[in-house]
C-alpha positions as CSV (number, residue, x, y, z in Angstrom):
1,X,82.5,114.4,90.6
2,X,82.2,116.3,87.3
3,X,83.8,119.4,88.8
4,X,87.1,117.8,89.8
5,X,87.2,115.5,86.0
6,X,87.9,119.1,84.6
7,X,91.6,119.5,86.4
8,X,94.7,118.4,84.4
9,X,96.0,114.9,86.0
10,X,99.6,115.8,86.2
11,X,102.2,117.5,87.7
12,X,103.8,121.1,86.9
13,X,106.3,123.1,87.9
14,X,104.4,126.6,89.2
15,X,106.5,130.0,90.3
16,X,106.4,130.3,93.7
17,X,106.3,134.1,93.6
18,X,103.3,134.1,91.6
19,X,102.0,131.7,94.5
20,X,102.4,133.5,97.2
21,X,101.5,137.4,95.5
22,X,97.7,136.7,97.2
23,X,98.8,136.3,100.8
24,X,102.1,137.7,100.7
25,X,103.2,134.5,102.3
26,X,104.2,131.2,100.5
27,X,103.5,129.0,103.7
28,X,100.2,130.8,104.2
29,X,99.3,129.5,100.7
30,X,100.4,126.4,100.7
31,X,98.1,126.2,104.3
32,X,95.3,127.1,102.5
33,X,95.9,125.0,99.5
34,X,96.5,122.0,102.1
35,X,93.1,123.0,103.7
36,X,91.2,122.8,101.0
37,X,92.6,119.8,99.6
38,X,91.6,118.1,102.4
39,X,88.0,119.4,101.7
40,X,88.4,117.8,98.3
41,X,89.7,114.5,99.7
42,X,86.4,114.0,102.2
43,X,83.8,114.9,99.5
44,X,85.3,112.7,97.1
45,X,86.0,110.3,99.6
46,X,82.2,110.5,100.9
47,X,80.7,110.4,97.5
48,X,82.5,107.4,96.8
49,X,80.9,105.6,100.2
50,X,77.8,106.8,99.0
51,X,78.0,105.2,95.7
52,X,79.6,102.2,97.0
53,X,76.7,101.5,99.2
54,X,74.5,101.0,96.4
55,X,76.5,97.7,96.1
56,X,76.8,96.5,99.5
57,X,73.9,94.2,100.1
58,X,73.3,91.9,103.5
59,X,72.4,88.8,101.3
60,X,75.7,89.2,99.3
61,X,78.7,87.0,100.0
62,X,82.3,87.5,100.3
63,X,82.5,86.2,96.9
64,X,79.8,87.8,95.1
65,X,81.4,90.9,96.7
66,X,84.5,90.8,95.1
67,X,83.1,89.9,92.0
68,X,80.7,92.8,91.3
69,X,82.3,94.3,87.8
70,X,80.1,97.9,88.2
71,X,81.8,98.3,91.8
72,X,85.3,97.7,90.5
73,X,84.2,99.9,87.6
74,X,83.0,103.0,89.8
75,X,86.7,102.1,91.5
76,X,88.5,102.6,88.9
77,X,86.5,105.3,87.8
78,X,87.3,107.8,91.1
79,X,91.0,106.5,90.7
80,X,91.1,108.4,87.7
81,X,90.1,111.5,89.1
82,X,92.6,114.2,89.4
83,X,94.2,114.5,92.9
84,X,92.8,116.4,95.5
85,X,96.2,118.5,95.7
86,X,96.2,119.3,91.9
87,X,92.3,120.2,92.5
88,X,92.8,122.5,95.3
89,X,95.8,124.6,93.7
90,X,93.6,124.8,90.5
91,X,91.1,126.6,92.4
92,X,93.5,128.8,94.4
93,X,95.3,130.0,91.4
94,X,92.0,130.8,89.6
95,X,91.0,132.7,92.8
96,X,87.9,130.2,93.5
97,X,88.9,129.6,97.8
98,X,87.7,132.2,99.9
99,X,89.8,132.4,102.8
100,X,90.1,135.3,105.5
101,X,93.0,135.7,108.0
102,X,92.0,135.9,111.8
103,X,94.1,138.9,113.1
104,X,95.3,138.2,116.4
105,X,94.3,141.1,118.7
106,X,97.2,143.3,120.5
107,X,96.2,144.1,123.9
């Protein structure tokens, strides 16, 4: 989780061009940066379950659920995390996503 607290939490207005100089191909890019965000999404999303679980006991009741102040805590905590999105074009921009392109064959 420490790795995605280091991305800005907002949205910027990025050149397109400058985008799109590693594949040549703006929709290619955003493809991968969609990918990868993705990625992002079910780690975070899986770390979270993880964490949560920690909380979930069988003797627990519906109330005692709700109530639990460290689970609404560790909540609010992941909400604060930058977005997935923001994450992934972080990492494309700094050249961080390995990618290759599967060359269809001409026969």
């Amino acid at each position: 989780m420490e790795r995605h607290s280091q991305t800005v939490n907002n949205t910027i207005t990025r050149d397109l061009n400058k985008m799109s100089q590693k594949t040549g191909n703006i929709y290619e890019a955003t493809m991968i940066i969609a990918k990868r965000s993705n990625q992002i999404a079910a780690e975070i999303k899986q770390e979270l379950n993880h964490r949560m679980e920690e909380f979930s006991g069988y003797s627990d009741t519906l109330e005692e659920t709700f109530e639990n102040r460290e689970q609404i805590e560790l909540s609010r905590q992941f909400e604060r995390l930058p977005k997935p999105t923001l994450t992934a074009i972080k990492e494309f921009e700094e050249g961080k996503i390995y990618y290759r392109k599967i060359e269809e064959s001409k026969e």
